[in-house]
C-alpha atoms as one frame of an Amber mdcrd trajectory, in Angstrom:
protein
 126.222 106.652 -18.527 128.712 105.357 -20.831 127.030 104.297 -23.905 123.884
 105.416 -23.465 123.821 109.018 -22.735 126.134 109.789 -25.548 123.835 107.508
 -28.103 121.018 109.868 -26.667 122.207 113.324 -27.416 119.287 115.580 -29.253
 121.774 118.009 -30.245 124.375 115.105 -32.108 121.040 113.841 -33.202 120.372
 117.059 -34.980 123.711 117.754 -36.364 123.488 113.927 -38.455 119.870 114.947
 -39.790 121.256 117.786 -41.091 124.054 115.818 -42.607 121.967 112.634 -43.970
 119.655 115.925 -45.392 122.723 116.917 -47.772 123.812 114.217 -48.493 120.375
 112.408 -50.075 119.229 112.678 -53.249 116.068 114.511 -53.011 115.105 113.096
 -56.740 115.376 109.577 -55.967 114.206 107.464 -52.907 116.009 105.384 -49.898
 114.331 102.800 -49.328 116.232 101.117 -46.080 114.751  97.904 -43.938 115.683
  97.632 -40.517 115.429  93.966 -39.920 115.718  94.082 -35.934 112.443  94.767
 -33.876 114.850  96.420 -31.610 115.516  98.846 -34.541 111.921  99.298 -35.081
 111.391  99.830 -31.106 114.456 102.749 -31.197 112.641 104.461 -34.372 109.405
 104.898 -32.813 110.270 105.616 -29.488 113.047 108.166 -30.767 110.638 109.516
 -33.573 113.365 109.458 -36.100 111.317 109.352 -38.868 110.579 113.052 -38.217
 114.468 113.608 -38.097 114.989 112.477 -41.427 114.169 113.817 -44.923 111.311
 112.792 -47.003 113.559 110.384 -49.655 114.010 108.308 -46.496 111.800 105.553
 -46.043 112.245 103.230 -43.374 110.137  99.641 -43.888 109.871  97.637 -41.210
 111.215  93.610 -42.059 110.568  90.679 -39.678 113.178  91.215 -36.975 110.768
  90.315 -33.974 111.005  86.286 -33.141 107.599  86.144 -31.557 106.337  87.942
 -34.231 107.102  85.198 -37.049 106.497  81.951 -35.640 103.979  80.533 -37.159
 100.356  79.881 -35.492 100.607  75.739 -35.975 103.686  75.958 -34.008 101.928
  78.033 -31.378  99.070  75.465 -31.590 101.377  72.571 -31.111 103.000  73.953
 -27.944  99.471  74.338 -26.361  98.674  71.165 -27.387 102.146  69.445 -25.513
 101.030  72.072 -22.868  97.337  70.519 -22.421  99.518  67.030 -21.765  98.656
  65.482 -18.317 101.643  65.669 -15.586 103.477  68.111 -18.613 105.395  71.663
 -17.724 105.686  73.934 -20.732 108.087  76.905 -20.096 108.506  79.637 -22.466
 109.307  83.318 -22.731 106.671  85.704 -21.283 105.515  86.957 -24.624 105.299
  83.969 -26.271 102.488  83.154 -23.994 100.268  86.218 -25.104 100.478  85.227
 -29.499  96.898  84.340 -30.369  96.666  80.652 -31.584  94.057  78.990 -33.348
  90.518  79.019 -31.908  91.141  82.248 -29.710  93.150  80.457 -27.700  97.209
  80.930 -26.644  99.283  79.713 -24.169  98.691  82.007 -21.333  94.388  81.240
 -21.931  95.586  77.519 -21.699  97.005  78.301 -18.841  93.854  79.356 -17.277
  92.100  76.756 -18.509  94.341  74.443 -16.273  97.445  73.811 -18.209 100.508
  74.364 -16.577 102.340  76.916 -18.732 105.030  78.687 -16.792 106.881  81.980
 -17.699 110.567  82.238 -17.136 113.324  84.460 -17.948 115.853  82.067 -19.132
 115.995  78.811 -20.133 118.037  77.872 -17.292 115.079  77.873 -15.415 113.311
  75.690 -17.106 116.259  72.988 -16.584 116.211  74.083 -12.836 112.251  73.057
 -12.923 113.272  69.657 -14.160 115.878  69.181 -11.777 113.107  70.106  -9.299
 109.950  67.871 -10.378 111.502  64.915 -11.514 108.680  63.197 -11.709 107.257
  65.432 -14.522 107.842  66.112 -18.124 109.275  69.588 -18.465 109.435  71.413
 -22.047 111.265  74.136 -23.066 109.648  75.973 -25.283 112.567  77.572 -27.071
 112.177  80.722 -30.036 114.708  83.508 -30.835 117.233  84.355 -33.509 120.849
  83.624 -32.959 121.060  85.590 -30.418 118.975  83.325 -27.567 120.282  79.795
 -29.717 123.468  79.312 -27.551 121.543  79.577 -24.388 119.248  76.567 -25.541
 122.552  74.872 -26.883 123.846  75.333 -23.303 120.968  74.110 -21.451 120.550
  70.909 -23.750 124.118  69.918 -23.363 124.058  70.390 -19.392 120.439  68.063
 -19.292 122.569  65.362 -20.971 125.643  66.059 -18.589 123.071  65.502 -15.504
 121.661  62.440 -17.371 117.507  64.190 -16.949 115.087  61.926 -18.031 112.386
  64.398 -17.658 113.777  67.260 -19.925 113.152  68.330 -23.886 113.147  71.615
 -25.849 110.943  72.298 -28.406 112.995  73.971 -30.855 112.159  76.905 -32.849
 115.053  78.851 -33.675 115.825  80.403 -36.788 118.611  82.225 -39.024 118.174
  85.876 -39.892 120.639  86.400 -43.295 118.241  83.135 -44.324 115.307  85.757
 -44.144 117.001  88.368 -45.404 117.685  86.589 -48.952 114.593  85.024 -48.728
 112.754  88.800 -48.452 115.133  89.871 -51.198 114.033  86.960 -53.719 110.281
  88.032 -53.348 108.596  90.012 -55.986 107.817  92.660 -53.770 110.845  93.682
 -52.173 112.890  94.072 -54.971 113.126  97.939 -54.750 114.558  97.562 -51.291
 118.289  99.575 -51.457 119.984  98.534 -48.075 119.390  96.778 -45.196 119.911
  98.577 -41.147 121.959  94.647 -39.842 120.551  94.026 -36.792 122.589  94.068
 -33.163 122.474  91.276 -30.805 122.250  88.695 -33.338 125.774  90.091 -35.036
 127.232  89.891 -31.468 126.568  86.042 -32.074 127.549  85.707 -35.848 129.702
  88.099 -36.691 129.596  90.370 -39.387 131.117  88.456 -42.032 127.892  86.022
 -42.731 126.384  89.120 -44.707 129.334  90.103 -46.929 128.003  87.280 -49.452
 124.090  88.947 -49.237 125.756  92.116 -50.009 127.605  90.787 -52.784 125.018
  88.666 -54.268 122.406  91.124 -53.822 124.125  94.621 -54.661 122.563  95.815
 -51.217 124.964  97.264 -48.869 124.207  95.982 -45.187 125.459  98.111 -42.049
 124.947  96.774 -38.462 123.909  98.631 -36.251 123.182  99.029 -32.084 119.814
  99.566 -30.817 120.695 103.675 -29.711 118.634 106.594 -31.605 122.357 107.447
 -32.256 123.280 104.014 -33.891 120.582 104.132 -36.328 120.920 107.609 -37.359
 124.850 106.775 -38.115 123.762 103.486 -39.977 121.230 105.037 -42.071 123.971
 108.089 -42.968 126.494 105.482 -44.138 123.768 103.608 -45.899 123.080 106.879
 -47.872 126.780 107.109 -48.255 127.098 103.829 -50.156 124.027 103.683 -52.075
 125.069 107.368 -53.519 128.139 105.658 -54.640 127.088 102.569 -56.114 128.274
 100.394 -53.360 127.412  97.358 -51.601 129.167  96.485 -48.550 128.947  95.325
 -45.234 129.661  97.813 -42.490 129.763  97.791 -38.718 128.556 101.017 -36.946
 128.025  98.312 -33.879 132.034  98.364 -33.083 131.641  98.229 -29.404 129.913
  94.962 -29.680 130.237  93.409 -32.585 133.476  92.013 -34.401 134.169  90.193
 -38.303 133.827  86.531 -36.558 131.554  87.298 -33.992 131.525  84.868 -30.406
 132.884  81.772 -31.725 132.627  79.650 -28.295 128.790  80.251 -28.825 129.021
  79.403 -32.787 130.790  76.235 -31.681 128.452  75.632 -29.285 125.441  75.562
 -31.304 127.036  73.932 -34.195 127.058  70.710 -31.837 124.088  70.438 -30.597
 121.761  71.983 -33.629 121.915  71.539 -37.281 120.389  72.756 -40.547 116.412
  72.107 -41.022 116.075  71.668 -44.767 112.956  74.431 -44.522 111.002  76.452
 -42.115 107.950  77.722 -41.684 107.681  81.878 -40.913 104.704  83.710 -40.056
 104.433  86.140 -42.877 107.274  84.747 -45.020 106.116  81.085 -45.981 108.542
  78.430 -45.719 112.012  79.597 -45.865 115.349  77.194 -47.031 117.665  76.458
 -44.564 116.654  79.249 -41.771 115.926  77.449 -38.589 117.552  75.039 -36.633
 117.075  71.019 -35.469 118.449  69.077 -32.587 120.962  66.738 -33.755 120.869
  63.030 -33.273 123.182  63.128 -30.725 120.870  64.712 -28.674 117.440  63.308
 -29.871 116.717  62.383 -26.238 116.279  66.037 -25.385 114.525  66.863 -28.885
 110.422  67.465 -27.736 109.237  67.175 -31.528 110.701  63.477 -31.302 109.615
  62.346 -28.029 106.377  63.878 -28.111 105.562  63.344 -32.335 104.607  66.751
 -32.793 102.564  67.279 -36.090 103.677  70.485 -37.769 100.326  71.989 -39.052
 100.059  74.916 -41.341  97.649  77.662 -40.573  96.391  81.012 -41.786  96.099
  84.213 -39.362  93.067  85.646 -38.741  91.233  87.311 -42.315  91.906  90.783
 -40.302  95.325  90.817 -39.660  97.590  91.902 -42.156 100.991  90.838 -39.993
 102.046  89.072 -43.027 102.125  91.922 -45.460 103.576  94.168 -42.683 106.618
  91.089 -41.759 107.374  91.338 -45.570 107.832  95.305 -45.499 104.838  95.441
 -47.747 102.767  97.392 -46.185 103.237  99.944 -42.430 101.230  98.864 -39.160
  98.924 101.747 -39.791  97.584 100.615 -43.559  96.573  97.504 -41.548  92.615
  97.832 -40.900  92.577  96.436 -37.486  95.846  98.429 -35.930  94.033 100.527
 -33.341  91.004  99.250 -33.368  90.388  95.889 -32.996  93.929  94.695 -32.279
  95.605  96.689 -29.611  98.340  95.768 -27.440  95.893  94.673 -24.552  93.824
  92.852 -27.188  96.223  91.788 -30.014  94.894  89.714 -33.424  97.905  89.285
 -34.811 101.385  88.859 -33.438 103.193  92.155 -34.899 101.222  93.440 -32.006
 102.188  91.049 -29.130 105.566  91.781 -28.623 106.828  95.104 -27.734 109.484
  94.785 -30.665 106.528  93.939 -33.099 106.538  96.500 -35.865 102.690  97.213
 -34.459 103.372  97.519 -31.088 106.073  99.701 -31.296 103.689 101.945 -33.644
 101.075 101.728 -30.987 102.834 102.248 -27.638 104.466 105.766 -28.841 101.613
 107.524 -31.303 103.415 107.001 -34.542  99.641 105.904 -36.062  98.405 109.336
 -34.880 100.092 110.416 -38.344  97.679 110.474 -41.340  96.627 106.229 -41.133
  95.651 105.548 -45.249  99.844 105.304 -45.804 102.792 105.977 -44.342 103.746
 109.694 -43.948 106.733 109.212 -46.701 104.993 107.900 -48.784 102.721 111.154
 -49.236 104.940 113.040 -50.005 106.294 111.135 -52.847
């Protein structure tokens, strides 16, 4: 199948191992962060880590949007959820991220709320077109990636003139993160970043060109293939051997400098800069999420509904927020495997099959020794 099968090959897979092999340093260390949970997903599955030599180290960053919204956020859409004559929509695994008081959306749900799962936003509009009579919320997360979407959708309720219809917005910005991860005290050794893939489709590459300047940490996009990552982590190697910090595209089939700007223009109108975020794991962040503009206030949820923004801590066992940093891997976490499991998650790296601890859990990566990640032993 035409990319795929060729982005699958064990024995291509082989021959760049052996390459990335001569071409490290074996006295110093790599220390690369894939931002994308697809990324994380692909290395897991794949089992690259085993492909590639011991100065390698692969941390996992906060590249999984269920993963980093924050639990008052979570709390306030069960709260608009447990609204009389109110329809909450949202994404299926946004439903499952333990809230506040063991509940979540999906236990609201079953305690008589009526949350509904859908695969688009689009249907969410289509339930407002259909139950006029009822408030309908969106509730909207993602990266860039699933913003234009919820751009689209907002523009078309005002186009139809629907009373009835909001969105509850809670999008961010990844190169926000990304400098934001950088400027913490303990990711400073960090010495390039694996770009992630669907979002670039949306931006571009260009909007990391001033990280890698401003940093000295070259960047390198990259698809969501075993293949892809492999070649992204060689020309990471490449650069960091030479002293260089660009921005490089391995994801040419999909992604170009500028990126789709119909969507770009798109959101631009109907979103704007929030002066600071909230992410799970990260803190409050400058400038990384998006707002509804005035123009569209009518359709804004937080306004027509006065949703308090409440701040609060994750449960004393999970360590998500270590793990979203790239401080720590899902197995040093005391609870991955035991008492948070995919079936029975505490925190929300675990939730979401692109959470760090998910993807750790679903294909036996923990099953290596558990007190610290297997390159860091041999350090």
């Amino acid at each position: 199948m035409k990319y795929i099968d060729e982005f699958r090959d064990g024995d291509l897979a082989r021959g760049l191992a052996a390459t990335i092999a001569r071409e490290v340093d074996p006295a110093r260390r790599y220390r690369l962060m894939e931002f994308c949970g697809g990324h994380t997903h692909a290395i897991s599955r794949y089992g690259l880590n085993d492909l590639l030599p011991a100065a390698i180290e692969l941390i996992h960053g906060p590249g999984c949007p269920v993963c980093v919204l924050p639990i008052g956020r979570i709390d306030s859409a069960i709260e608009l959820a447990n609204r009389p004559g109110l329809i909450l929509c949202s994404y299926g695994d946004t439903l499952r991220v333990p809230a506040s008081g063991r509940l979540s959306l999906i236990k609201a749900r079953a305690q008589g709320a009526d949350v509904r799962m859908v695969y688009s936003c689009a249907e969410a509009l289509t339930i407002a077109q259909q139950e006029p009579e009822r408030e309908v919320v969106f509730f909207a997360i993602g990266f860039e990636t699933t913003t234009p979407p919820t751009a689209v959708v907002i523009k078309q309720a005002a186009a139809l003139g629907l009373k009835n219809f909001s969105v509850f917005s809670n999008h961010v910005l990844t190169p926000a993160a990304m400098a934001h991860i950088m400027e913490s005290a303990a990711s400073v050794s960090l010495d390039g970043f694996i770009g992630p893939a669907h979002v670039s489709t949306i931006i571009g590459s260009r909007p990391y060109e001033a990280f890698a300047e401003r940093y000295r940490r070259p960047v390198v996009i990259a698809g969501f293939e075993p293949l892809d990552v492999m070649q992204s982590i060689l020309l990471l190697v490449r650069q960091i051997n030479r002293g260089q910090a660009r921005v490089e595209n391995e994801f040419t089939r999909a992604v170009t400098p500028d990126g789709n700007v119909k969507a770009q223009a798109c959101v631009d109108e109907v979103f704007e800069l929030r002066d600071r975020f909230a992410w799970r794991g990260l803190g409050e962040v400058a400038h990384s999420a998006l707002a509804i503009r005035d123009a569209y206030a009518a359709y804004d949820a937080e306004r027509r509904f006065d949703i308090p923004m409440r701040v609060v801590a994750d449960a004393r066992a999970c360590e998500c927020g270590a793990i979203l940093r790239g401080e720590k891997h899902p197995a040093q976490c005391k609870a991955f495997g035991t008492g948070c499991t995919p079936e029975h998650p505490i925190g929300a790296c675990m939730v979401s099959s692109e959470g760090a601890c998910a993807a750790h859990y679903t294909y036996g990566r923990f099953r290596q020794p558990a007190a610290a990640p297997a390159t860091e032993s041999k350090s």
